[in-house]
Structure formats: C-alpha cells, structure tokens
C-alpha positions in Angstrom: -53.2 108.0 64.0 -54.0 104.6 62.7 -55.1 102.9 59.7 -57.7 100.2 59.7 -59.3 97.3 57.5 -63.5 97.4 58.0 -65.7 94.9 56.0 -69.1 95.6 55.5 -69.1 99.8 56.0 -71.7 100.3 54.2 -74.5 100.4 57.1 -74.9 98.9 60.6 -72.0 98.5 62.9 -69.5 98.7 60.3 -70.7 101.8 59.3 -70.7 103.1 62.6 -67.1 101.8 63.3 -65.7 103.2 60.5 -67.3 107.1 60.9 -66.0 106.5 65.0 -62.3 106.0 63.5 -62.7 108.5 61.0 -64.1 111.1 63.4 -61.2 110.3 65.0 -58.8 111.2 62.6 -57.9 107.8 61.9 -57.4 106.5 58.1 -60.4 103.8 57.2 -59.9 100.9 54.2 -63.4 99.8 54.0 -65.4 97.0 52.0 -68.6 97.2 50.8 -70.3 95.3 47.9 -71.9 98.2 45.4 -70.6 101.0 43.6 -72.9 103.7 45.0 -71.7 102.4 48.5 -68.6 103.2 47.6 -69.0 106.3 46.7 -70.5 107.1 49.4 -68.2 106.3 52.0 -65.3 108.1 50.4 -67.3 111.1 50.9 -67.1 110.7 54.4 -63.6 111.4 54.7 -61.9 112.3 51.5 -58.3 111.1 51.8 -58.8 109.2 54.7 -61.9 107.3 53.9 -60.7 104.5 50.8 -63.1 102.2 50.2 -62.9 98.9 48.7 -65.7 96.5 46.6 -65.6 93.3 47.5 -67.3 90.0 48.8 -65.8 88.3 51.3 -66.4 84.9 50.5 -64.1 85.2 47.7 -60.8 84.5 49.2 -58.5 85.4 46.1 -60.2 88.8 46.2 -60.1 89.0 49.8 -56.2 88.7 49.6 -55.8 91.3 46.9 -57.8 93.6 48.8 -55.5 93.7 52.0 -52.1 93.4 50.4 -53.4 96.6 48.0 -54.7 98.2 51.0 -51.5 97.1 52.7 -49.3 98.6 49.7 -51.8 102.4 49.2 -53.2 103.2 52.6 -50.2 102.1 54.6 -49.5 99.3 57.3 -52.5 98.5 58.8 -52.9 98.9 62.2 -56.5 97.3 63.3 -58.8 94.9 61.2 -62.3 94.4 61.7 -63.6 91.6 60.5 -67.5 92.7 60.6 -69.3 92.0 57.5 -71.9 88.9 58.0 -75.8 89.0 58.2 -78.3 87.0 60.4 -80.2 83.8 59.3 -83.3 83.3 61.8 -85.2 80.4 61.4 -86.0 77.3 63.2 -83.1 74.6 62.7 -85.9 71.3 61.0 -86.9 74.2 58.8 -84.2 76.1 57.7 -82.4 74.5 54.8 -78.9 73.2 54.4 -78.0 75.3 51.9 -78.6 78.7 53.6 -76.5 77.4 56.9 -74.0 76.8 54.5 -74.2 80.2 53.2 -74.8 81.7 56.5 -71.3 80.0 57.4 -69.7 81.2 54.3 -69.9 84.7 55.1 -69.3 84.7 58.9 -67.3 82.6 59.6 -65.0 81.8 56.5 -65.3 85.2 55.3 -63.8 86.3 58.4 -61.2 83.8 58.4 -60.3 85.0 55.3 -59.9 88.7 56.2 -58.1 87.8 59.3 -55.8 85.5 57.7 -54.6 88.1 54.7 -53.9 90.6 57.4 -52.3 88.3 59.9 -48.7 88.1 57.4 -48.3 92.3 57.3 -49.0 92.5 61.3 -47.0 89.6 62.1 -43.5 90.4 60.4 -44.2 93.9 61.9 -44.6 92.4 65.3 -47.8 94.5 65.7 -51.8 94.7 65.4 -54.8 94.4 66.6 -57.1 92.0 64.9 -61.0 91.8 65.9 -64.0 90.4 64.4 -67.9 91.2 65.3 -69.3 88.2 66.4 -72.1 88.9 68.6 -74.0 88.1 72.4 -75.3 84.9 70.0 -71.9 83.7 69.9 -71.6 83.2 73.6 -75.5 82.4 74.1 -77.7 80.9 71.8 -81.7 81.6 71.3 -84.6 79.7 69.7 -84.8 80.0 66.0 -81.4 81.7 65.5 -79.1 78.1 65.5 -77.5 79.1 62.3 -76.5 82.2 62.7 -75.4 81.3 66.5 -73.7 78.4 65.7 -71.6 80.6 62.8 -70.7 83.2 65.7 -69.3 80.7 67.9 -67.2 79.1 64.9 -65.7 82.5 65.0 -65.6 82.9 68.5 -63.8 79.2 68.8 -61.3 81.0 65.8 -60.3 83.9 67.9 -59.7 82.2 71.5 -56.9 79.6 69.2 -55.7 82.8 67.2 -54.9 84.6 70.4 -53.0 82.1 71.6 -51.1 81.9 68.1 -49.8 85.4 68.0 -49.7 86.2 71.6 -45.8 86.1 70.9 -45.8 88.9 68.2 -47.5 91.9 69.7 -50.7 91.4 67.9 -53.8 91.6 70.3 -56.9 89.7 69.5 -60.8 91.0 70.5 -64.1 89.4 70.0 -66.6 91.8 69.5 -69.7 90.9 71.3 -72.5 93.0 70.3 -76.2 93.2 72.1 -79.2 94.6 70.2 -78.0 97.4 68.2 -80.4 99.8 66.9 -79.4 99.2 63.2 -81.2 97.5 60.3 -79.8 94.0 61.1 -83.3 92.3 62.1 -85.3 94.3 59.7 -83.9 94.5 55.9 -80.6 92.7 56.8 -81.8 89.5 58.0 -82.8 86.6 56.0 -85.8 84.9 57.1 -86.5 81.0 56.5 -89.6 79.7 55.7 -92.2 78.5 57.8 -93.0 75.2 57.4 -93.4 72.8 60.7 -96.7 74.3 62.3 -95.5 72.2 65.9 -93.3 75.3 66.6 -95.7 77.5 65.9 -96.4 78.6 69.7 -92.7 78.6 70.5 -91.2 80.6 67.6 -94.5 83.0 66.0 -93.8 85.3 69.3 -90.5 85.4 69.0 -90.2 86.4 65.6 -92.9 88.8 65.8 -91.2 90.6 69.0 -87.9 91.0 66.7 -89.5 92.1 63.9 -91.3 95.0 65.8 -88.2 95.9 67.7 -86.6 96.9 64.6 -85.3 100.4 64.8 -86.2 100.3 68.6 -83.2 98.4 69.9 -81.4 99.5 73.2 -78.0 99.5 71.6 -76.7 102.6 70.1 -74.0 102.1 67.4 -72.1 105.2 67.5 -71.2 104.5 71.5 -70.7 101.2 70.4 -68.0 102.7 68.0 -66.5 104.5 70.8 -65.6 101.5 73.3 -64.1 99.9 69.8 -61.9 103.0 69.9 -61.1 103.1 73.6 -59.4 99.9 73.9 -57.0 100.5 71.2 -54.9 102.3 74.0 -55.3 99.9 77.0 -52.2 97.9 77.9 -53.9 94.3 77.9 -57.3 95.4 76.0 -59.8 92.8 76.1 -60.2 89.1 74.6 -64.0 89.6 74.5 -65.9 92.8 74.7 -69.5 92.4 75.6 -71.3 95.9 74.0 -74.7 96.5 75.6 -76.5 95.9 79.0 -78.4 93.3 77.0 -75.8 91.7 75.8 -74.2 91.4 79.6 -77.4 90.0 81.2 -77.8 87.9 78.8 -74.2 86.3 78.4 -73.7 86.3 82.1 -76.7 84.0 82.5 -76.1 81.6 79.9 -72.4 81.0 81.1 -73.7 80.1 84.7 -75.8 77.8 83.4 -73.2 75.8 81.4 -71.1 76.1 84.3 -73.9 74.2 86.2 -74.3 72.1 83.9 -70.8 71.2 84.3 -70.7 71.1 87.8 -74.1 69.1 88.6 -71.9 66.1 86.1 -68.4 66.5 87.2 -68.7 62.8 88.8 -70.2 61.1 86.1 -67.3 63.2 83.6 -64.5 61.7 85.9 -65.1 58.3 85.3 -64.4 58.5 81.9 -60.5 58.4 82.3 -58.1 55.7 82.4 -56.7 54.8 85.7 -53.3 56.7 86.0 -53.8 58.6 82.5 -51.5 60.9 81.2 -52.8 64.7 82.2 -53.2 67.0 79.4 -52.5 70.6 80.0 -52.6 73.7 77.6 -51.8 77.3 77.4 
C-alpha cells in the first residue's frame, strides 16, 4: 500500500483521486481549504484518510504541510499536485490581476507542492510525482488563454523536472484531463467580464455551450481515478496521460497542426543560423 499527497480533495478530480486510492486501501494526505471539508474527508476513511487545511499559494504553509505529512502519515509515495480552478474569459477583457491569480494557484502552487515533496522522494531514491494539468495544457481554445497558458507553464515544469530526477527513481506524469463531469465549469470557474462587444459572435456561443454542458460532460471522474491508479505499477508509466476520448481528439489535432506549422517553415527557420555554428544538443 502507498501513501499519497492530494491538493484540492474536497470535490472534482481530487476528490475522485483521493476516494480511488482510498478504495484502494491506500493511505490519502489530502488539502482542502475549509474546516467542514475537512471533516468530511476524514470520514471517508478513518485512519487512512488525514486531511490537511491549506492554500497552496502559501509556500511556507505548503512546506509545513508535506514535511508534517512526511513525519505522521509516513513517506510519501505519490503527490498530486491537483488543486487549481479555471479562468474563462477573452484575453483584451480579462484583467491582469486575475491571470496573475490564475497563475498563482496553478502553476506556482504546484511548483510549490512538487518542490516540498521532491527532498523526502529524492534522498529515498523513490516517487512518483504528478500534477493535473489538463487537454488545455497541450491545446489551447478561445476564451480560455489564461487558464491554458497556466497549464502549459506546468506542463513546460514537468517535461524539465523529469529530466532532473530521472537519475533517482522518481517518475514524473502529467495529468491531462478532457471534460470531466465535475463542477469545474459550473461553480468552480471564474468568469470575466464582458466588456469588448467585437467578440461577441465568437465567444457568446462558446460560453453558453460550456455553461449548459455542466454536469453533462463525457468524462467520468471515478474511471478517471482508476487509470491514475493503474500506472502506479507499470515499469516506465507514462510522461503524459491524456484521460478522455475528448481530450485525445482534441490533443492529437492540435499537435499536427503545430507540427505543420513547423514543417511548412523549416526553410525559412534554417536560415537563421550562423554558417558552421556550433550544434546544440540536449537530453
């Protein structure tokens, strides 16, 4: 059995993750931000199921969280950095201040998890560290370039950390979510303002169709939990796991298309160099 680190158990994905590993027998440290939460998820599991208040973009607390979980629960095994929220809005319109925010929670907050872990796994020589970024961190859509851009920060963190700790038995996942049929485009999303009325045509439908697919996503969250689970045991488990048939079509489109992108300018790419030029090559 395993012990593992969850942000953000209090609903969604988290939640889902953290009753999977618990079903499972598994021993679950898990953040959420209100008292009643935590109460609540310690009745899932009593002895098993510890949970922890906390606000990730606090760093100092983030720390004491993980070295107390660390020095109660036992070693842990698997962190998952998952708590974050969406921010939909079109980019002239949205202000500064909530892309900051946006970025504060998923992508620093995470950081910040992943980094008070990393120490524990890494003088064990063992762990497996993930973070839920999402299909928007590998494609982006209209009126979502906040929260996009914040999931492939994180995904642009993970690929380096791989490489990092690739030497010390710790494996590193990207979670890659589709539409889940949890409450993160209904109550959980933060909504700009309208404001510009020249996007009106382009972004009205748009938020309309994700508003009413609320609660009628394809995804569901406990089968999400259970591919989590199933690659704890795989030799060489994944660098990115996609989760949904959504999430796949979608992905798999938008990467074609920046590799055609690529290919349809490779010429005009490979007169940039210097004559004779060093070659630069990485791991």
């Amino acid at each position: 059995m395993k012990t593992f680190l969850i942000t953000g158990v209090s609903s969604g994905l988290g939640r889902a993750f953290a009753e999977g590993a618990l079903d499972a027998g598994h021993t679950v440290v898990g953040t959420v931000r209100r008292e009643a939460d935590r109460e609540a998820f310690e009745a899932l599991a009593p002895g098993r199921a510890h949970a922890r208040r906390l606000d990730v973009t606090d760093d100092v607390a983030v720390r004491t969280v993980v070295d107390e979980a660390e020095a109660t629960a036992g070693p842990l095994d698997v962190a998952i950095a998952n708590a974050g929220y969406g921010l939909e809005g079109i980019f002239e319109e949205t202000p500064l201040s909530a892309v900051r925010a946006q970025f504060e929670t998923n992508v620093f907050g995470a950081a910040a998890t992943l980094q008070a872990v990393l120490p524990h796994m890494r003088e064990r020589r063992a762990g497996h560290l993930m973070a839920v970024t999402s299909m928007g961190g590998l494609m982006a859509v209209p009126g979502m370039s906040a929260y996009c851009g914040s999931k492939f920060a994180l995904e642009g963190m993970l690929e380096s950390i791989r490489k990092e700790v690739a030497a010390f038995n710790i494996q590193v996942t990207a979670i890659e979510p589709g539409s889940f049929r949890t409450d993160w485009a209904g109550r959980s999303m933060t909504r700009a303002e309208r404001t510009v009325s020249d996007y009106d045509a382009l972004f009205t439908p748009l938020r309309e169709a994700r508003t009413a697919a609320s609660g009628n996503q394809l995804g569901d969250p406990r089968k999400a939990a259970e591919a989590v689970l199933h690659i704890l045991d795989a030799p060489e488990p994944p660098a990115h796991l996609v989760l949904g048939s959504d999430a796949l079509r979608l992905v798999t489109a938008a990467r074609q298309a920046v590799d055609d992108d690529i290919r349809g300018w490779e010429k005009l790419s490979r007169t940039t160099d210097f004559p004779g030029g060093a070659q630069i090559t990485t791991a």
